[in-house]
N, C-alpha and C positions, 0 to 999 in steps of 0.2 A: 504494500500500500504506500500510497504518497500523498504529501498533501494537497490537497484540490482549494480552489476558491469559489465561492456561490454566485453569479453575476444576479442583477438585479431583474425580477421579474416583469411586466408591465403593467400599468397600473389597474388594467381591468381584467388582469388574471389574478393579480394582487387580491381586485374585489372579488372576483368570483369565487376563491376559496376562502374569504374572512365568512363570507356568505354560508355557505358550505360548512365552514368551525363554527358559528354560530347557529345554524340548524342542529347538528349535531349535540351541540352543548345543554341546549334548552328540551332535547328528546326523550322521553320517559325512560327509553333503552338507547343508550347513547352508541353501544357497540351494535345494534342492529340497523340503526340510522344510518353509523359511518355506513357499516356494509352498503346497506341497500342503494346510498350516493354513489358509493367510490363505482359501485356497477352498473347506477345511470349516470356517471361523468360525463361533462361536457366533452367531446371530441376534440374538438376543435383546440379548444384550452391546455385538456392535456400532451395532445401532439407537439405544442406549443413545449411545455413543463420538460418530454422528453428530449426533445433538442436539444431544448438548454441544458440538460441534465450531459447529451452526449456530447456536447461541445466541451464542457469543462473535465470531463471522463479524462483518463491518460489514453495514447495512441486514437487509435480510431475507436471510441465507444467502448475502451474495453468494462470490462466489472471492474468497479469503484472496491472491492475485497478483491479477488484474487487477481486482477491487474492480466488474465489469462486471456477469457472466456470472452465476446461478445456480450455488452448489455447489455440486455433483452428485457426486464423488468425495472418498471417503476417500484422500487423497495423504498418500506416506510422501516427506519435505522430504528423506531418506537414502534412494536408493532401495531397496529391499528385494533388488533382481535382485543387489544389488553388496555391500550392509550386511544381509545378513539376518538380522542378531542382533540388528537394530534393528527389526525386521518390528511384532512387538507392543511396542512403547515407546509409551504416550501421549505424552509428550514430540517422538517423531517427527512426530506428526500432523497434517496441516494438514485445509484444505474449498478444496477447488478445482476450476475449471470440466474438464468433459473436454477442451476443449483446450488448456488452460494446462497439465493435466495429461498426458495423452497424447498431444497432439499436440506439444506447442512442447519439454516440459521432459524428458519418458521417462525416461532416467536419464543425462541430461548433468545434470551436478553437479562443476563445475570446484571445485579445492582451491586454496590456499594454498600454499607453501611447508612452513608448520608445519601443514601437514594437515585447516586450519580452511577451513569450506565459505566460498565466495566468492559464494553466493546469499542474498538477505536471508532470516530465517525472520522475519516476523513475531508470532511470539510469544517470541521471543530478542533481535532487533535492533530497532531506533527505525529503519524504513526513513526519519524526514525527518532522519536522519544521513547518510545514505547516498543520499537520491534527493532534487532539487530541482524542484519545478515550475516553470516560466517559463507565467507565465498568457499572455499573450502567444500561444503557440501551443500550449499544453495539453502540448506534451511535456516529458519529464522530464531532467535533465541530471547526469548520475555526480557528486558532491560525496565521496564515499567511496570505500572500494576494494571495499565489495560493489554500486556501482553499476553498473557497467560490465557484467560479467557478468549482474546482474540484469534489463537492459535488457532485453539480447540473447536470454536465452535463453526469458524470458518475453511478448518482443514488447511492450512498453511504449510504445515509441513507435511501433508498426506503424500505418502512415493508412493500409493498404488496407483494401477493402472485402471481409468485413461490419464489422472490427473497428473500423477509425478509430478509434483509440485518444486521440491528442493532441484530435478533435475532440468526443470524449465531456468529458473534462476540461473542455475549453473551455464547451459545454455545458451541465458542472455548474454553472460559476461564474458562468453568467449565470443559468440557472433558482434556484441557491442565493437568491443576492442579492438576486431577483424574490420567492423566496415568505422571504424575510425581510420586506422591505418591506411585501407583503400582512402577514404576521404583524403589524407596528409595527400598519398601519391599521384591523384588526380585532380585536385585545386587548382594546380598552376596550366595543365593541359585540356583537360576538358571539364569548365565549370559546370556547365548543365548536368552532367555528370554526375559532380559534387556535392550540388542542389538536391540530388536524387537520392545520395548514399545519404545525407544530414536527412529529408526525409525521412528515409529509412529507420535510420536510428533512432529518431526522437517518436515515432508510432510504432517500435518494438513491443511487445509483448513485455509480460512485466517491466511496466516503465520505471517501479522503485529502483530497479538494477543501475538502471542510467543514473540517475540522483547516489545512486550509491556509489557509482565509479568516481561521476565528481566529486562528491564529498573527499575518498580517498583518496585520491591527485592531490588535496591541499595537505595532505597530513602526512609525518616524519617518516615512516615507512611505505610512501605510493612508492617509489621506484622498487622496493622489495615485492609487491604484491600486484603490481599492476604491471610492472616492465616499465625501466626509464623511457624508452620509447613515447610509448601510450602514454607514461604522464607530461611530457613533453609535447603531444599532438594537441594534449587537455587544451594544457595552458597557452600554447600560440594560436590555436585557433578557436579559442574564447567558447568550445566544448558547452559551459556552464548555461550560454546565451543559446543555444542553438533552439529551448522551446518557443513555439511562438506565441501559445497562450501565457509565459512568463514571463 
C-alpha cells in the first residue's frame, strides 16, 4: 500500500450523498436504509465517485490494499453492514479488488481500544508507517500497530497461488530497477522511448515497491541493496518526480 490523496468531489455529488447520510440517519433501520440506497444509487453520480476513486488509485486503477488486482469495487474502509451512517461519506471510500474486498476483508474491521480502526486506510494513514518491506523476500513486516491487522486481514503476505503476494513484490523490484536502467540507456537516443519505459514504471503493479526503491536510494546502504548503478539512475534522473498525480 501507498499513500493516496482524496481530490475534491463536486458540489452536487457532495449534495447528493449529505442527502443520502441524512436519509439514512433519520431511518428507523438505518442498516436496511443504507442497503436498500446504496442498491438504488444514482448512476450517474457514482460512475462519477468511481473515476475519481480510479484516478487517484496507484498505476492504472489498481486495488487501493493489494496494489495487485484491478479495482473493480467501490469499498466502504467502514463497512456499511455495521456503520451505515457512513454508507455515503466520500471520505469512507476506497477502489478495491473483489477479493481484497469480499473475499478477504467483508466486514472484519478490528478496532482499537479508543475505537480507532486498526486497518490502514490509505488515504488517512502513511501505510510505510505502519508496513515495512524486506526486499529480500517481498513480504511485509508490522512496524506499526495498524500493521499487524492489516496483514492478516488483507492477505499481504499470502505466497499461495494465484496470489503470491511476497513474490509479486519481489518481482516488482527487479523489473523496477531493469526498466530504470533501460530508461538511463535510452534518454539521450530515443526519448519517446523513455516516455514509455517512465510510463511503465510508475503504472507497475504494486506501486508501494517504486516508493520503496526511492525511499532506499536516499539512505546509507542504497548502493548495498539496490546497486550503485540504480541509485545513481534514482538520483540524476529525479526517479522520485516521475509520478504525475505527485
Amino acid at each position: 500500500m501507498r499513500r493516496l490523496t482524496k481530490p475534491e468531489l463536486c458540489n452536487a455529488i457532495v449534495q447528493k450523498l449529505q442527502s443520502l447520510t441524512d436519509a439514512v440517519r433519520v431511518a428507523s433501520d438505518p442498516v436496511k436504509e443504507a442497503q436498500k440506497r446504496w442498491k438504488a444509487k444514482h448512476k450517474a453520480s457514482f460512475d462519477a465517485i468511481r473515476s475519481a476513486l480510479e484516478v487517484m488509485a496507484s498505476g492504472r486503477g489498481r486495488c487501493m490494499y493489494c496494489e495487485d488486482s484491478l479495482g473493480t469495487d467501490i469499498e466502504h474502509f467502514w463497512p456499511k453492514a455495521i456503520y451505515p451512517e457512513r454508507a455515503f461519506l466520500w471520505s469512507n471510500y476506497l477502489l478495491a479488488c473483489s477479493h481484497c474486498n469480499s473475499n478477504l476483508k467483508r466486514t472484519l474491521f478490528p478496532l482499537d481500544t479508543a475505537g480507532a480502526p486498526l486497518l490502514i486506510d490509505p488515504t488517512v494513514d502513511d501505510p510505510a508507517q505502519q508496513l515495512l518491506l524486506v526486499p529480500t523476500t517481498g513480504e511485509y513486516r508490522a512496524i506499526g500497530p495498524k500493521g499487524p491487522a492489516s496483514i492478516a486481514v488483507f492477505g499481504l503476505n499470502d505466497d499461495s497461488r494465484p496470489r503470491k503476494m511476497p513474490q509479486g513484490r519481489r518481482a516488482a523490484i527487479i523489473s523496477l530497477t531493469a526498466l530504470f536502467k533501460d530508461y538511463a540507456q535510452t534518454i539521450a537516443t530515443d526519448p519517446v522511448r523513455a516516455e514509455e519505459i517512465k510510463v511503465a514504471a510508475t503504472e507497475f503493479p504494486f506501486s508501494a515497491v517504486f516508493d520503496w526503491i526511492v525511499a532506499t536510494a536516499k539512505t546509507k546502504n542504497a548502493a548495498h541493496v539496490l546497486g550503485a548503478d540504480v541509485v545513481a539512475i534514482i538520483v540524476r534522473y529525479k526517479v522520485e518526480y516521475w509520478r504525475r498525480q505527485d
